[in-house]
C-alpha atoms as a printed R data frame, in Angstrom:
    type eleno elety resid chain resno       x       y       z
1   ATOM     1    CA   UNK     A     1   1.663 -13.120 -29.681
2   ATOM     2    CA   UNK     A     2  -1.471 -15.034 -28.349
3   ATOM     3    CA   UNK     A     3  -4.400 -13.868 -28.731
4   ATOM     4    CA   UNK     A     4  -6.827 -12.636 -25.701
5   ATOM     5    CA   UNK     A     5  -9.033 -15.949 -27.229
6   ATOM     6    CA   UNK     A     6  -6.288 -18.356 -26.435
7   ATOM     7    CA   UNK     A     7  -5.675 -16.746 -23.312
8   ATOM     8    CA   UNK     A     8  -7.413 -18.223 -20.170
9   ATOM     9    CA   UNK     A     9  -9.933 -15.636 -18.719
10  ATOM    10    CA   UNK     A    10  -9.776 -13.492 -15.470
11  ATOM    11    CA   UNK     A    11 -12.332 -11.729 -13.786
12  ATOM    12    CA   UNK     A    12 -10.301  -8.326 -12.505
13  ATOM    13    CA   UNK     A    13 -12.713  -6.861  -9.330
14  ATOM    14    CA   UNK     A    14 -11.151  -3.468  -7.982
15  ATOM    15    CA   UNK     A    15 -12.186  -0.063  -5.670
16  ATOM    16    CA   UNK     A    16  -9.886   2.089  -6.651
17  ATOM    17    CA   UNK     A    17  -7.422   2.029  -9.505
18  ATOM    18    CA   UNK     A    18  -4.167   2.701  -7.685
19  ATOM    19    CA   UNK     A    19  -0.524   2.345  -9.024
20  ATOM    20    CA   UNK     A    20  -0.593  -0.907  -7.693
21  ATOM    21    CA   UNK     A    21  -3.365  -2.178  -8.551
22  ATOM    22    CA   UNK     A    22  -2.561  -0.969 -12.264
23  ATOM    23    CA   UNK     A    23   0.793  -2.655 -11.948
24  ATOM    24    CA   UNK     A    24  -0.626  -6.057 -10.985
25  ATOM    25    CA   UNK     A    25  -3.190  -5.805 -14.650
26  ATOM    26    CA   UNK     A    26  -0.416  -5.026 -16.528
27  ATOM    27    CA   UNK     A    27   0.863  -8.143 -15.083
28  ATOM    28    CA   UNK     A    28  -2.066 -10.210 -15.692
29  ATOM    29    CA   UNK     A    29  -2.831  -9.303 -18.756
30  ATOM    30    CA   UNK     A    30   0.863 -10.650 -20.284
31  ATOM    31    CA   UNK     A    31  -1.051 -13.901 -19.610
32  ATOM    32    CA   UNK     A    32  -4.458 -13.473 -18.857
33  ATOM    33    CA   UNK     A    33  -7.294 -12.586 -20.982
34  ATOM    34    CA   UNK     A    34  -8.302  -9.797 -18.165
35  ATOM    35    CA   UNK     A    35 -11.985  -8.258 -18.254
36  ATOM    36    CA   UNK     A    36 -11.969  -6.265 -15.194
37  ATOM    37    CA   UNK     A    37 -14.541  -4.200 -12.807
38  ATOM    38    CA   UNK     A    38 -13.676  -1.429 -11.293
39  ATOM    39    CA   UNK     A    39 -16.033  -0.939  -7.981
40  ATOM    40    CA   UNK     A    40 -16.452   2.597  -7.858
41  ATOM    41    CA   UNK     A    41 -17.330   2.708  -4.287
42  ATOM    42    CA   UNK     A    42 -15.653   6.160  -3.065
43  ATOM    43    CA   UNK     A    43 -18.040   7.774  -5.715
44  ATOM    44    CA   UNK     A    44 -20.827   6.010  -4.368
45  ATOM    45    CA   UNK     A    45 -20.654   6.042  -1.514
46  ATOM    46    CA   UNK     A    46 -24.497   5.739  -0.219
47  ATOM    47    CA   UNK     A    47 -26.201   3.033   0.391
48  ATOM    48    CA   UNK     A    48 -28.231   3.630  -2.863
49  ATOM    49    CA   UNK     A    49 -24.988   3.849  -4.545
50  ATOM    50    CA   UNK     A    50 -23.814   0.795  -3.288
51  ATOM    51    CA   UNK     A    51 -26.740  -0.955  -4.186
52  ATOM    52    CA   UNK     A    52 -26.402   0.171  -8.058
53  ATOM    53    CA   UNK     A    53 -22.656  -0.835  -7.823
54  ATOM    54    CA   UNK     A    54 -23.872  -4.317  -6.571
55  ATOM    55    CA   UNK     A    55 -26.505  -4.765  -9.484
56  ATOM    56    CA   UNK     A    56 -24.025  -3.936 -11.854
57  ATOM    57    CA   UNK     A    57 -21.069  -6.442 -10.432
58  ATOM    58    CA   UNK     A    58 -23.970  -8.767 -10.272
59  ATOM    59    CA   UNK     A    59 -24.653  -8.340 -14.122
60  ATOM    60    CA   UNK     A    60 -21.098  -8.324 -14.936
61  ATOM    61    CA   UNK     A    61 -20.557 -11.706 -13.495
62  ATOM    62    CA   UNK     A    62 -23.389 -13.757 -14.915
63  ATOM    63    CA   UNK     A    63 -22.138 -12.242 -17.820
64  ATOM    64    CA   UNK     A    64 -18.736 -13.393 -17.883
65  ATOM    65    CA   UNK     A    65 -18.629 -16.197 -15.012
66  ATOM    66    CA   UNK     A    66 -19.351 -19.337 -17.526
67  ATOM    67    CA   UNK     A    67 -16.600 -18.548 -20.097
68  ATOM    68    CA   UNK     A    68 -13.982 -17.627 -16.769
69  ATOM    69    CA   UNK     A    69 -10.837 -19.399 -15.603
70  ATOM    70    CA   UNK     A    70 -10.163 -17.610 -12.322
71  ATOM    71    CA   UNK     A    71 -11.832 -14.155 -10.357
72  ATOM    72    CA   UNK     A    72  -9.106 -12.127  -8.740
73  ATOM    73    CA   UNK     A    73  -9.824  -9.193  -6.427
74  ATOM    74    CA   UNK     A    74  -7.678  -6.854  -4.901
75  ATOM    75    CA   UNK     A    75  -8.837  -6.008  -1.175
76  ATOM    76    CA   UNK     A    76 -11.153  -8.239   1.187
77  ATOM    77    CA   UNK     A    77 -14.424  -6.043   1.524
78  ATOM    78    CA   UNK     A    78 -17.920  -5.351   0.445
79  ATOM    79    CA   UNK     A    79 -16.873  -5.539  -3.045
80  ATOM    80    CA   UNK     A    80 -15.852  -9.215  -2.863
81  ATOM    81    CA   UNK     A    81 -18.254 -10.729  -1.730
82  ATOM    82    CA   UNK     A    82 -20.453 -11.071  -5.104
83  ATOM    83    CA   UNK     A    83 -17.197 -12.256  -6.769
84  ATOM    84    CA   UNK     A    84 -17.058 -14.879  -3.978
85  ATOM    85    CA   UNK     A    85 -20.007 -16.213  -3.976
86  ATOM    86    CA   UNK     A    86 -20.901 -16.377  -7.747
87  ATOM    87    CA   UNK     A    87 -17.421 -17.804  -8.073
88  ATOM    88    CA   UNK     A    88 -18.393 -20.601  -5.837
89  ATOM    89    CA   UNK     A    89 -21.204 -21.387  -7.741
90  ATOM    90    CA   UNK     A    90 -19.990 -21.646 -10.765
91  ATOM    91    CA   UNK     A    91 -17.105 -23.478 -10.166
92  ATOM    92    CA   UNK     A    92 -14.508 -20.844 -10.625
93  ATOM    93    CA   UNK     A    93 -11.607 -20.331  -8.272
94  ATOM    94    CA   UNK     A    94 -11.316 -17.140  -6.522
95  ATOM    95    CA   UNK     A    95  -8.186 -15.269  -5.561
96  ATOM    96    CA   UNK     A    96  -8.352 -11.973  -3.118
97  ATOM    97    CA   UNK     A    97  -4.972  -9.942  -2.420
98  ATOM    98    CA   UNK     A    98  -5.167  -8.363   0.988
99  ATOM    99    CA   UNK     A    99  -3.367  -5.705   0.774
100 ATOM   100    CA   UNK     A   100  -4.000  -3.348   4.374
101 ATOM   101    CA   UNK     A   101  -7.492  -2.186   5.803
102 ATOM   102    CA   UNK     A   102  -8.503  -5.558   5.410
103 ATOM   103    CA   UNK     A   103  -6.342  -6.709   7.890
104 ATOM   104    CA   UNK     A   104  -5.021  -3.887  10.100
105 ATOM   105    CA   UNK     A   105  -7.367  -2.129  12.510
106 ATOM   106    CA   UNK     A   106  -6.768   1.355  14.123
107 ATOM   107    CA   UNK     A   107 -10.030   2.357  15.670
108 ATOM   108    CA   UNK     A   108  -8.986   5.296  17.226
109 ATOM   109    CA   UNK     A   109  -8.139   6.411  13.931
110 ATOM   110    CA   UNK     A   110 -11.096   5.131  11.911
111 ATOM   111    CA   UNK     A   111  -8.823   2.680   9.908
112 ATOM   112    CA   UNK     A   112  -9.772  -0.744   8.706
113 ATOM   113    CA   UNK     A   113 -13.148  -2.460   8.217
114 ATOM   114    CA   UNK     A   114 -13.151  -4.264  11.787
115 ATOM   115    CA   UNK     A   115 -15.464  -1.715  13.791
116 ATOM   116    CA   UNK     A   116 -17.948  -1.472  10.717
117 ATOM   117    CA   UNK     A   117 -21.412  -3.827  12.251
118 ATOM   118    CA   UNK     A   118 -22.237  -4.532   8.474
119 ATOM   119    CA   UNK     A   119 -18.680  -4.628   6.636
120 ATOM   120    CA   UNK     A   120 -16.479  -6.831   9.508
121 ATOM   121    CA   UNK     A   121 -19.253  -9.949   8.569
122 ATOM   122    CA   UNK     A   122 -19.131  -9.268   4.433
123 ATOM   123    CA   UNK     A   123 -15.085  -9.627   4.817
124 ATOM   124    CA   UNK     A   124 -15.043 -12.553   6.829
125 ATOM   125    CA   UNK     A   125 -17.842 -14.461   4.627
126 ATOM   126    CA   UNK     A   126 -15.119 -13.398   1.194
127 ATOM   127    CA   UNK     A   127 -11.840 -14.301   3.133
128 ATOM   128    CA   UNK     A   128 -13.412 -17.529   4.453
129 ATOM   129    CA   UNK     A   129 -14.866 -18.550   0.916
130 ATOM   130    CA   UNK     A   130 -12.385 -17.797  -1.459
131 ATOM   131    CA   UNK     A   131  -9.795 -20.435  -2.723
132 ATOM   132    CA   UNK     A   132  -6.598 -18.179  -1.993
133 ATOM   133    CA   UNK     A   133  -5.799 -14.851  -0.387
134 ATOM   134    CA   UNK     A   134  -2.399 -13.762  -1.709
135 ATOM   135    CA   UNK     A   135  -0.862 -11.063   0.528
136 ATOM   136    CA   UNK     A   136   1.501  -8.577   0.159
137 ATOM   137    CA   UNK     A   137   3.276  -8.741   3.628
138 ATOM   138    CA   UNK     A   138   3.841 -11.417   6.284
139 ATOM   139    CA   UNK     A   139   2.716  -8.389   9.082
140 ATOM   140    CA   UNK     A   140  -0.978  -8.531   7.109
141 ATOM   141    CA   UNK     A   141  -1.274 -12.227   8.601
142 ATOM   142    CA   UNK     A   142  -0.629 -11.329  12.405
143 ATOM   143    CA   UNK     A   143   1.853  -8.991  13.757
144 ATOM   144    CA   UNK     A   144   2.674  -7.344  16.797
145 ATOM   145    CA   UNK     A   145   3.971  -3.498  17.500
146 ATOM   146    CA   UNK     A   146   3.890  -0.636  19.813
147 ATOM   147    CA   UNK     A   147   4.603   2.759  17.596
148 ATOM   148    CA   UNK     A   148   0.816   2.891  16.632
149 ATOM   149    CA   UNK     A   149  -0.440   3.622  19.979
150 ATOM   150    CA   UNK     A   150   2.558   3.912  22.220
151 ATOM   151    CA   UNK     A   151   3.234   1.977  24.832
152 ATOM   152    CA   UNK     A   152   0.431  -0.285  24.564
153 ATOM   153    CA   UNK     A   153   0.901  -3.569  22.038
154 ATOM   154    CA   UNK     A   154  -1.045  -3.940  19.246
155 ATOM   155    CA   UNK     A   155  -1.878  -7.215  17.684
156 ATOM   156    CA   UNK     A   156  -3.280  -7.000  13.695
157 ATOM   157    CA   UNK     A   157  -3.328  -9.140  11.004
158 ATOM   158    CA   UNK     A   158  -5.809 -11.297   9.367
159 ATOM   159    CA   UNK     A   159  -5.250 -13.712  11.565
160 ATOM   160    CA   UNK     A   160  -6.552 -12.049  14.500
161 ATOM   161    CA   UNK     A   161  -9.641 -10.762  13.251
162 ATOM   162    CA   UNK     A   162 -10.807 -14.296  11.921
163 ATOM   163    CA   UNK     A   163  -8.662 -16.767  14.197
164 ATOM   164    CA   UNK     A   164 -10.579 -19.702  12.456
165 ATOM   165    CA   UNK     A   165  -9.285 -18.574   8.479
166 ATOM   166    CA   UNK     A   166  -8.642 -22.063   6.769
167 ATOM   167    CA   UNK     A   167  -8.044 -20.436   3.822
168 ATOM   168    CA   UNK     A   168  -4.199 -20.319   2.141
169 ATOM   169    CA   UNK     A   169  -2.702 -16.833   2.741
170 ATOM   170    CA   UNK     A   170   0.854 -17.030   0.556
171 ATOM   171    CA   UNK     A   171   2.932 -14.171   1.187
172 ATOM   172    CA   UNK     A   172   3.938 -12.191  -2.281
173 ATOM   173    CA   UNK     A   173   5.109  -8.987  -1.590
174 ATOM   174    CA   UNK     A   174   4.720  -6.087  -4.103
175 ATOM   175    CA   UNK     A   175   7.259  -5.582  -6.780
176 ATOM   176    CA   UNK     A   176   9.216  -2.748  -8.148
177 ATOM   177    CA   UNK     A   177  10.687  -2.155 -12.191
178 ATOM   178    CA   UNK     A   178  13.661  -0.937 -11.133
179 ATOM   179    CA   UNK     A   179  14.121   0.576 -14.664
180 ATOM   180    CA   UNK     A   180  11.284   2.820 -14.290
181 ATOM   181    CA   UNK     A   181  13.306   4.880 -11.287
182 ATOM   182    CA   UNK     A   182  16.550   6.554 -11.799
183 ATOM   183    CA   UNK     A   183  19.054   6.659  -9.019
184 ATOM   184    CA   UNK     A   184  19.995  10.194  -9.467
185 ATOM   185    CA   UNK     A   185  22.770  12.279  -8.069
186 ATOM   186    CA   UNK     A   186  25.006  11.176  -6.054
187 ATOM   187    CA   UNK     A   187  25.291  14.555  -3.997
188 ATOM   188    CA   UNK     A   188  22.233  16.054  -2.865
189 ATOM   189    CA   UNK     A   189  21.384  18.876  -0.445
190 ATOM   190    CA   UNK     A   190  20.120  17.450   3.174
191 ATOM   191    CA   UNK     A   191  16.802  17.618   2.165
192 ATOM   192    CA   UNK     A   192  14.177  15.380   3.627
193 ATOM   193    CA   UNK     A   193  11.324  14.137   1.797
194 ATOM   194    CA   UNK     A   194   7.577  12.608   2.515
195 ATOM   195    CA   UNK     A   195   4.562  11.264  -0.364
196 ATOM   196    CA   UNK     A   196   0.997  10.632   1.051
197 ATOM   197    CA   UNK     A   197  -2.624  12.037  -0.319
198 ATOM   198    CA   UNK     A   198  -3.688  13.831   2.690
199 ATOM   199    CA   UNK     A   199  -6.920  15.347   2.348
200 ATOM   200    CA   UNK     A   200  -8.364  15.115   5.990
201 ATOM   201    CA   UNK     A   201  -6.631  15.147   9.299
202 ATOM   202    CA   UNK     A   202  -7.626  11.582   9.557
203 ATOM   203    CA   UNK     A   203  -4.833  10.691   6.552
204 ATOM   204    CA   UNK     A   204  -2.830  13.418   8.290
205 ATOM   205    CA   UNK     A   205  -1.978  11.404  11.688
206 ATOM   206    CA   UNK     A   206  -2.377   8.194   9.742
207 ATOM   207    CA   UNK     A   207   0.800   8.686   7.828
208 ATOM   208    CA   UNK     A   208   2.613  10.691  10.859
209 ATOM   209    CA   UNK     A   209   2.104  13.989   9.825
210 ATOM   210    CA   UNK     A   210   2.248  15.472  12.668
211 ATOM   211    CA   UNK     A   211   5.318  13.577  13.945
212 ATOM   212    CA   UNK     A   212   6.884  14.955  10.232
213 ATOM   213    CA   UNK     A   213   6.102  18.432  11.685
214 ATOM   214    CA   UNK     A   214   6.950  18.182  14.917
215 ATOM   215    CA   UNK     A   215  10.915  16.725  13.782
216 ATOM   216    CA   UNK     A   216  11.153  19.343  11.069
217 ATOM   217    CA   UNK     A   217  10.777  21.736  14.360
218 ATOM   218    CA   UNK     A   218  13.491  20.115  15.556
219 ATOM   219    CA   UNK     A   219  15.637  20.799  12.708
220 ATOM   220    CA   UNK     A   220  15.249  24.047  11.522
221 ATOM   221    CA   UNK     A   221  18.684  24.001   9.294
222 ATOM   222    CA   UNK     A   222  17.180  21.112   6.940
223 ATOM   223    CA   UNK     A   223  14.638  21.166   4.738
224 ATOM   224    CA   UNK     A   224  11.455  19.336   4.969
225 ATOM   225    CA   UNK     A   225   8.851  18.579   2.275
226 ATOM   226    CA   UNK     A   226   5.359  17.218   2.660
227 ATOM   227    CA   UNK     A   227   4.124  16.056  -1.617
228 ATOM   228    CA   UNK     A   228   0.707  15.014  -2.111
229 ATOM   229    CA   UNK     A   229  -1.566  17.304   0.281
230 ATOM   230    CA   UNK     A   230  -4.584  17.970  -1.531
231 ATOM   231    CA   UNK     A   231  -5.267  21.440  -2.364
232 ATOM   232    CA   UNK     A   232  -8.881  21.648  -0.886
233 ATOM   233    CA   UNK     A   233  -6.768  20.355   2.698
234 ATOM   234    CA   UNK     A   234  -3.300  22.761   2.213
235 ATOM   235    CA   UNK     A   235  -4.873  25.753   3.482
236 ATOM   236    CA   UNK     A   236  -6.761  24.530   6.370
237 ATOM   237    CA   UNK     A   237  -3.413  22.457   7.403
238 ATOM   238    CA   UNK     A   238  -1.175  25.230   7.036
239 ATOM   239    CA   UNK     A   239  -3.055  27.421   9.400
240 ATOM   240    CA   UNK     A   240  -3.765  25.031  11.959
241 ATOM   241    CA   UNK     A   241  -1.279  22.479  11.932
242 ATOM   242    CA   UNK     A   242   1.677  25.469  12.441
243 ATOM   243    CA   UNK     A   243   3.726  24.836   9.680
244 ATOM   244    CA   UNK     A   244   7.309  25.833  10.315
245 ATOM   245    CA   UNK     A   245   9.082  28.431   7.852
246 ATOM   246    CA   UNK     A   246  11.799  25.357   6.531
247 ATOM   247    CA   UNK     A   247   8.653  23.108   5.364
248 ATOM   248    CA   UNK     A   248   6.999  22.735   2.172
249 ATOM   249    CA   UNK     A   249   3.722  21.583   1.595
250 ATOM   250    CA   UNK     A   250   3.038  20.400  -2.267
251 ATOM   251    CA   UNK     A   251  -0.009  19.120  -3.507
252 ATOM   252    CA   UNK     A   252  -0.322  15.775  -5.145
253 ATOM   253    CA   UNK     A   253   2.412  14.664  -8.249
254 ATOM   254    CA   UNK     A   254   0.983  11.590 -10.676
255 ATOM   255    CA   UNK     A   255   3.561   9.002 -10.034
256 ATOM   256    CA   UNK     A   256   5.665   9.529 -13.069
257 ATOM   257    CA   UNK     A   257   6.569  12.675 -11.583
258 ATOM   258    CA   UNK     A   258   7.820  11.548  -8.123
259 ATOM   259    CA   UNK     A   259  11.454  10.610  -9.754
260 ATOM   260    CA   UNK     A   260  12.471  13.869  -9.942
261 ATOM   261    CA   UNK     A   261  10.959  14.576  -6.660
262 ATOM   262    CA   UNK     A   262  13.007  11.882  -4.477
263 ATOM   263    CA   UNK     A   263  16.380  12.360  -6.635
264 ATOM   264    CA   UNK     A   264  15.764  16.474  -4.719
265 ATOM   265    CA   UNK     A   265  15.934  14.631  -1.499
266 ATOM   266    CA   UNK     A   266  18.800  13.247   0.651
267 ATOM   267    CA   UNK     A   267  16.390  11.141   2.966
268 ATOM   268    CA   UNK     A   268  12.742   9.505   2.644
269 ATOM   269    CA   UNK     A   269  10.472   9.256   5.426
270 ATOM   270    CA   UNK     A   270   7.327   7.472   5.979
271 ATOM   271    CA   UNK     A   271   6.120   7.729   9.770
272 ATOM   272    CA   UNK     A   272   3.363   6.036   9.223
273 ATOM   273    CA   UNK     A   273   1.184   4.584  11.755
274 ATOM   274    CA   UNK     A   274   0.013   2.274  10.090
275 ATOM   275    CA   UNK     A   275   1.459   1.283   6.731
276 ATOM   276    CA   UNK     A   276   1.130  -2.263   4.780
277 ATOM   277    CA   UNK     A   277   3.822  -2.581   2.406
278 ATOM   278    CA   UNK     A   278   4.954   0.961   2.218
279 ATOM   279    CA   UNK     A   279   5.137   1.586  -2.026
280 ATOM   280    CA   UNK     A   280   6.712   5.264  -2.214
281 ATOM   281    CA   UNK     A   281   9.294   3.636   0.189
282 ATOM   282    CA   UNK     A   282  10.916   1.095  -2.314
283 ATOM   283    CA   UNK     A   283  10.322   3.640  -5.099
284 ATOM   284    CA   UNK     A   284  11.916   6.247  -3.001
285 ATOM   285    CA   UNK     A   285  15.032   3.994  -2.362
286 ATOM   286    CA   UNK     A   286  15.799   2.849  -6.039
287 ATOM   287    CA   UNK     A   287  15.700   6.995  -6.613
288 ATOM   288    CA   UNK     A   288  18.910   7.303  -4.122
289 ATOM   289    CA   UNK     A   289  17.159   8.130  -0.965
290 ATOM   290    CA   UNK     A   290  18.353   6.876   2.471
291 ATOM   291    CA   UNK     A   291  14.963   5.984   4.045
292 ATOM   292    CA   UNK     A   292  13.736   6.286   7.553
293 ATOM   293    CA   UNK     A   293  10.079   4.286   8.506
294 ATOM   294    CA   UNK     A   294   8.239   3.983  11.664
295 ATOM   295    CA   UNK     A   295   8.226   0.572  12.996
296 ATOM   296    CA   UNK     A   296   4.832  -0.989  11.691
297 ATOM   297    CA   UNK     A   297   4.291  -2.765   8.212
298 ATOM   298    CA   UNK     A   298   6.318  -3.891   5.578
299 ATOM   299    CA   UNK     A   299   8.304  -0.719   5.486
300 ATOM   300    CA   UNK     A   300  11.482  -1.920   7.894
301 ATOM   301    CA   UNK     A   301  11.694  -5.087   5.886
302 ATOM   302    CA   UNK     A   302  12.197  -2.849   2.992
303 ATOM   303    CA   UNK     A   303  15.154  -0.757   4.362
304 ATOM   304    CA   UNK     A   304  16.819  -3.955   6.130
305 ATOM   305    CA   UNK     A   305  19.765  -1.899   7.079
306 ATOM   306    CA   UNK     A   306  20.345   0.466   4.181
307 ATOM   307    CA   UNK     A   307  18.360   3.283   6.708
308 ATOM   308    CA   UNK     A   308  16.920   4.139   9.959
309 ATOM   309    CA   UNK     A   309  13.482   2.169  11.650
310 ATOM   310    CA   UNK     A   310  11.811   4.533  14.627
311 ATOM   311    CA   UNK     A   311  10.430   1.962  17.740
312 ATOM   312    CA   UNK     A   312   8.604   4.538  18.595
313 ATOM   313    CA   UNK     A   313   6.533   7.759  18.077
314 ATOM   314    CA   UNK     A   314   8.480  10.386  19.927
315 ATOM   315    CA   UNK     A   315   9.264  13.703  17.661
316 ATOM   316    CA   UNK     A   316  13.048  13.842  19.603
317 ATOM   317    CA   UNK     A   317  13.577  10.071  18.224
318 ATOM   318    CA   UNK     A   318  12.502  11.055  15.168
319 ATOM   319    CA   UNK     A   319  14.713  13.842  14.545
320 ATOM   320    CA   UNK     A   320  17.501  11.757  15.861
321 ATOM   321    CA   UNK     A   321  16.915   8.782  13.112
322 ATOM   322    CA   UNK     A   322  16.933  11.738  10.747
323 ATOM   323    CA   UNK     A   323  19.666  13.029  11.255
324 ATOM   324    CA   UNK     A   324  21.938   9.579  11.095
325 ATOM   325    CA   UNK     A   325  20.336   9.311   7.952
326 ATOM   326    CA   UNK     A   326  21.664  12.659   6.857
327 ATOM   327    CA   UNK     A   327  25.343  11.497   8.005
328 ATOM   328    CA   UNK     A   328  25.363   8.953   5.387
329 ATOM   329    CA   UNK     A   329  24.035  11.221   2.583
330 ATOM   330    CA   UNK     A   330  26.612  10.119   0.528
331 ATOM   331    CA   UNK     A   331  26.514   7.572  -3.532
332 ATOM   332    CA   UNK     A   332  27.569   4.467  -1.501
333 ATOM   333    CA   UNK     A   333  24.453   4.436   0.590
334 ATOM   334    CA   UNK     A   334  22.268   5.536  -2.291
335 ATOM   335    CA   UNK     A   335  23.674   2.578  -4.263
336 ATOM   336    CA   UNK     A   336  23.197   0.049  -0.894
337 ATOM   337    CA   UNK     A   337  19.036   1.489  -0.556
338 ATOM   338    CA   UNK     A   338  18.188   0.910  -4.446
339 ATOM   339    CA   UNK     A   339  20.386  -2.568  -4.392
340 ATOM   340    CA   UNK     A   340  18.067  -3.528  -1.364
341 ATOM   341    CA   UNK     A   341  14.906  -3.167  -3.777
342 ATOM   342    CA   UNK     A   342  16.232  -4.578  -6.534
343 ATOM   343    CA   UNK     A   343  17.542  -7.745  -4.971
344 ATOM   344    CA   UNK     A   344  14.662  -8.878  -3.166
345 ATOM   345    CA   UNK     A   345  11.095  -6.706  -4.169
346 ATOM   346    CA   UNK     A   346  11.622  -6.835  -8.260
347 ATOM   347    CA   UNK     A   347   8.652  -7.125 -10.444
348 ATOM   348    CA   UNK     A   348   9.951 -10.261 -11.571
349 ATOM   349    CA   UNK     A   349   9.900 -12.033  -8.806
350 ATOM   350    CA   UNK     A   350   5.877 -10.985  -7.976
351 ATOM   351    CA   UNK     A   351   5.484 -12.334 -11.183
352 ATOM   352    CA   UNK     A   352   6.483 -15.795 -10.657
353 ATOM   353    CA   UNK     A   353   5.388 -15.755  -7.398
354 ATOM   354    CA   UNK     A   354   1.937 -14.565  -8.104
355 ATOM   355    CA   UNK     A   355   1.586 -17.026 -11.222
356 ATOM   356    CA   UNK     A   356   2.585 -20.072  -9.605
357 ATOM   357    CA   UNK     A   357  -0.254 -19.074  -6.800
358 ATOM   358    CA   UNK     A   358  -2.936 -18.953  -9.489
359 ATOM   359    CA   UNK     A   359  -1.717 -21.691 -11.309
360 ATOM   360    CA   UNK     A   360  -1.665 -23.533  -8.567
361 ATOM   361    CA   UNK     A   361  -5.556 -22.740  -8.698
362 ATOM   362    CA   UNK     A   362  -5.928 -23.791 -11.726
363 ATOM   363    CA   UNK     A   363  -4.624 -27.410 -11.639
């Protein structure tokens, strides 16, 4: 085994340490000698709390910039722009994943950095400066769709909210250890199935709550479960979002327990309005579930044709696309969904992809 001191060294700069951003150090450090930051901005969230966070990033660098090979970040926001900079300085190439709010913009709903008068500049100074901005779906570079904000078109993507961007933007989507999620039964109840932390109605029309709702109305034979609404939240959504009797509202399961959760369920859905790559998706498919996904993201590339993709927000079309899925709850399409992940979003293939990127940085 080689050493961490034979290893070249990367600078690891992160908000929040999410099962994706976990995945991708355990990824790195197989060949990386990673010493990593974790930006901690959630829990400091003030502007004197920001200001300690930046002191201490700014330590941490001059610290460890002269004996570093390469600074990778995951998001394009405040937190990069130290890394960035520094980077540039000391000769050390810089690699930021964009991976959603850094490219998408939903103002109505208060997502993405665009309509922030001091954040939009930081993330266009770090995307412009860094040396490569891996990204984990061809929609985070410029896309068009209408299900956000039906009928009118919507136009997101990196692209459009810095039109001049010279810098290299490789696609490498996420990737999934197939290993690490059982397929499950082959017969299963018609039971329908949806994963999101909601702790606000923001997050709850975000992720199509409320269109989740609305179909389960629509359906009162089936039943409908809602995992990961924080417990602070369940009350105050169960009394004023009319809950109806053949839904379940759970709070939040670490991700080791979600297995057993999606191999309960017949169907998946994520009615998202806004969704970049769509990770309880995938996971949900290589557990047996037939998945339906609103139109937006990196979601419908995920199903292909293994499920059902909604055009549109409308409760009735929902409950339609539901229901289709629920005709084909049966092994063969269980087999077809997790087939679908494992052929073309493995772990091993982010891997290569993702080392040849920051080798390519390195040469």
């Amino acid at each position: 085994m080689i050493s961490n001191s034979d290893r070249p060294r990367l600078l690891f700069s992160y908000l929040s340490p999410t099962s994706f951003v976990k995945d991708d150090r355990a990824l790195l450090e197989k060949y990386y000698d990673v010493r990593a930051f974790h930006f901690d901005a959630e829990n400091n969230a003030s502007a004197r709390g920001l200001a300690r966070l930046w002191g201490r990033q700014l330590q941490w660098l001059l610290r460890e910039l002269p004996k570093a090979d390469l600074v990778y970040g995951w998001f394009a926001d405040h937190h990069a722009v130290l890394p960035v900079t520094l980077g540039r300085w000391f000769g050390v190439p810089t690699a930021i994943v964009l991976g959603g709010m850094d490219c998408n913009w939903l103002p109505e709903y208060d997502y993405g950095v665009w309509d922030s008068r001091w954040r939009a500049p930081l993330v266009r100074w770090a995307v412009q400066q860094a040396d490569v901005l891996p990204t984990v779906s061809q929609t985070l570079i410029e896309a068009e769709e209408r299900y956000s904000n039906w009928p009118a078109l919507r136009r997101n993507g990196i692209r459009v909210h810095v039109p001049d961007l010279q810098t290299p933007h490789p696609v490498v989507p996420l990737g999934f250890r197939a290993a690490d999620w059982s397929l499950g039964p082959a017969q299963r109840k018609d039971a329908i199935t949806t994963v999101a932390l909601i702790d606000s109605w923001r997050t709850f029309r975000i992720k199509g709550l409320d269109l989740f709702l609305a179909a389960a109305r629509r359906m009162p034979e089936v039943t409908f479960r809602i995992v990961g609404v924080a417990p602070d939240f369940a009350d105050t959504l169960r009394e004023e979002a009319t809950v109806p009797e053949n839904t379940t509202v759970l709070p939040p399961r670490p991700r080791e327990a979600l297995s057993s959760v999606y191999q309960e369920s017949a169907v998946y859905a994520q009615l998202s309005r806004v969704e970049a790559f769509g990770l309880v998706v995938g996971e949900a498919m290589l557990s047996g579930c037939i998945p339906v996904v609103s139109g937006v993201g990196q979601p419908p590339e995920l199903v292909g044709k293994t499920g059902e993709i909604v055009p549109r927000p409308d409760p009735g079309e929902i409950a339609e696309a539901l229901r289709r899925a629920l005709r084909r709850n049966e092994a063969s399409a269980r087999r077809a969904a997790r087939r679908r992940i494992e052929t073309h979003f493995s772990m091993d293939q982010r891997e290569e992809h993702l080392l040849e990127v920051l080798a390519d940085l390195r040469r």
